[in-house]
C-alpha positions as a Python dict, from the first residue, in 0.01 Angstrom:
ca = {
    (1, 'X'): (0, 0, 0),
    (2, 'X'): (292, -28, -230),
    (3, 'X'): (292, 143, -589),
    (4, 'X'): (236, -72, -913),
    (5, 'X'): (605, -37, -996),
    (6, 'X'): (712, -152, -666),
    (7, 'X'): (542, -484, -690),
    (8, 'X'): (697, -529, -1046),
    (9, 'X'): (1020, -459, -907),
    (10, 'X'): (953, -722, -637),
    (11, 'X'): (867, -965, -880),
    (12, 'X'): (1111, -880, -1140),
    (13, 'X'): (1386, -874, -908),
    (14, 'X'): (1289, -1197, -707),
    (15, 'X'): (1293, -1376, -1080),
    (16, 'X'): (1631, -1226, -1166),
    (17, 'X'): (1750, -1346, -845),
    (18, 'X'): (1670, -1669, -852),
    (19, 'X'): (1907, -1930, -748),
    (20, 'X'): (2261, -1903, -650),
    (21, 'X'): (2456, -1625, -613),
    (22, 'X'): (2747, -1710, -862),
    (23, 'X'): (2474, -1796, -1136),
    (24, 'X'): (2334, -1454, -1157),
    (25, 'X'): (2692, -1294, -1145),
    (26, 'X'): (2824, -1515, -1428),
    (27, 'X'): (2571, -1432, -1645),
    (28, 'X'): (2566, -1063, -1594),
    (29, 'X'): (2944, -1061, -1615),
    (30, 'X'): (2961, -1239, -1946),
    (31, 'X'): (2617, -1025, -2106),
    (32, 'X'): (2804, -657, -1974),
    (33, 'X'): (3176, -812, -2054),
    (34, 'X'): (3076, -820, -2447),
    (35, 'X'): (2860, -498, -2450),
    (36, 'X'): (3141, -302, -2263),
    (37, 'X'): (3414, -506, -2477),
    (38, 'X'): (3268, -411, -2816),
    (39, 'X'): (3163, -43, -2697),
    (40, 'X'): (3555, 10, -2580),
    (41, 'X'): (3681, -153, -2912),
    (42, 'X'): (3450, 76, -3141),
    (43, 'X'): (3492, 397, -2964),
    (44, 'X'): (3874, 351, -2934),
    (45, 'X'): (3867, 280, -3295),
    (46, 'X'): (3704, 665, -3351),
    (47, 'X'): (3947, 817, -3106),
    (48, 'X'): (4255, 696, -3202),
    (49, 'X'): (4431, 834, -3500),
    (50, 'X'): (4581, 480, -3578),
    (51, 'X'): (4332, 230, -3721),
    (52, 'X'): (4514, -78, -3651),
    (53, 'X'): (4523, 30, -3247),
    (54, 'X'): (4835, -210, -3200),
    (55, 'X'): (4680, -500, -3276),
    (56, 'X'): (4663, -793, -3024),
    (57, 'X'): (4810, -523, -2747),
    (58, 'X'): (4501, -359, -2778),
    (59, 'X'): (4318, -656, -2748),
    (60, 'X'): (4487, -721, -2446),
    (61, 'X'): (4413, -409, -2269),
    (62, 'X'): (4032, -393, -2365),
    (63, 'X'): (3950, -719, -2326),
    (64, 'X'): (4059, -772, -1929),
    (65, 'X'): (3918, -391, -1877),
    (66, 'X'): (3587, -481, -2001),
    (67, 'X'): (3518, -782, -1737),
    (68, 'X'): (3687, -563, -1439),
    (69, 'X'): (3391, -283, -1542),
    (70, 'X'): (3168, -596, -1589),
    (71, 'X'): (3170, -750, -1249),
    (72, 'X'): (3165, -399, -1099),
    (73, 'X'): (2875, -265, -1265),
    (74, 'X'): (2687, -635, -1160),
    (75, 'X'): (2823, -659, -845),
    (76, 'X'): (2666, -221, -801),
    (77, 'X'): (2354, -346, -994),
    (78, 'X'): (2304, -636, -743),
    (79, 'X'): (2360, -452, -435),
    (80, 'X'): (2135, -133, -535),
    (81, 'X'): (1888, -372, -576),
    (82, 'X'): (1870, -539, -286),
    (83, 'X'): (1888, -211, -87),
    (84, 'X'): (1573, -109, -282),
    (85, 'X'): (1406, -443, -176),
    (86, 'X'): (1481, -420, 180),
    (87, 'X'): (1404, -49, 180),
    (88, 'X'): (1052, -159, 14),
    (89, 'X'): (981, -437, 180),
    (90, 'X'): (1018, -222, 555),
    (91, 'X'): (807, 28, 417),
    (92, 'X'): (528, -312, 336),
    (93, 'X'): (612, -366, 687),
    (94, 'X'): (502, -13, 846),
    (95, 'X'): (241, 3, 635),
    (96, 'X'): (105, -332, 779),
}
C-alpha cells in the first residue's frame, strides 16, 4: 500500500510532467534563471566592496551563470524525480 505522500507525489509529479519534454524544461529554466539571476546580483552586491560591480561586465557574467545553474538544477530536479517514480511505482508493483 503506498503512503499518502507517495500518491501526492505521483499525482503531483505526473501533472508537472505533463506534455513534452522541452515544455517543462523551458519553463523551469526561465522560473530558476531569474531566482538564481537576482539572488547572484544581490548577494554579489553585499560581497563586493565596489557598488557599481563593473557595470554591464557584471551583467555579463551573472546573467549566462544563472541559466547554466538553471538548466542543471531542472535537468537534477527532473531526473531525481523520475528515479523516485520508478523506484515507487516497483515497490506498487511488489506490493501487488
Amino acid at each position: 500500500m503506498l503512503t499518502s505522500s507517495e500518491k501526492k507525489f505521483i499525482r503531483d509529479w505526473e501533472i508537472q510532467k505533463e506534455g513534452p519534454k522541452w515544455k517543462y524544461y523551458l519553463q523551469y529554466i526561465v522560473a530558476w534563471s531569474t531566482v538564481l539571476f537576482l539572488s547572484l546580483f544581490f548577494l554579489l552586491k553585499l560581497i563586493m566592496a565596489d557598488r557599481s560591480m563593473g557595470g554591464w561586465t557584471s551583467f555579463y557574467i551573472v546573467a549566462p551563470l544563472s541559466v547554466v545553474l538553471a538548466a542543471l538544477i531542472t535537468h537534477l530536479v527532473y531526473k531525481t524525480n523520475e528515479k523516485k517514480l520508478q523506484r515507487i511505482s516497483q515497490k506498487e508493483e511488489h506490493l501487488n
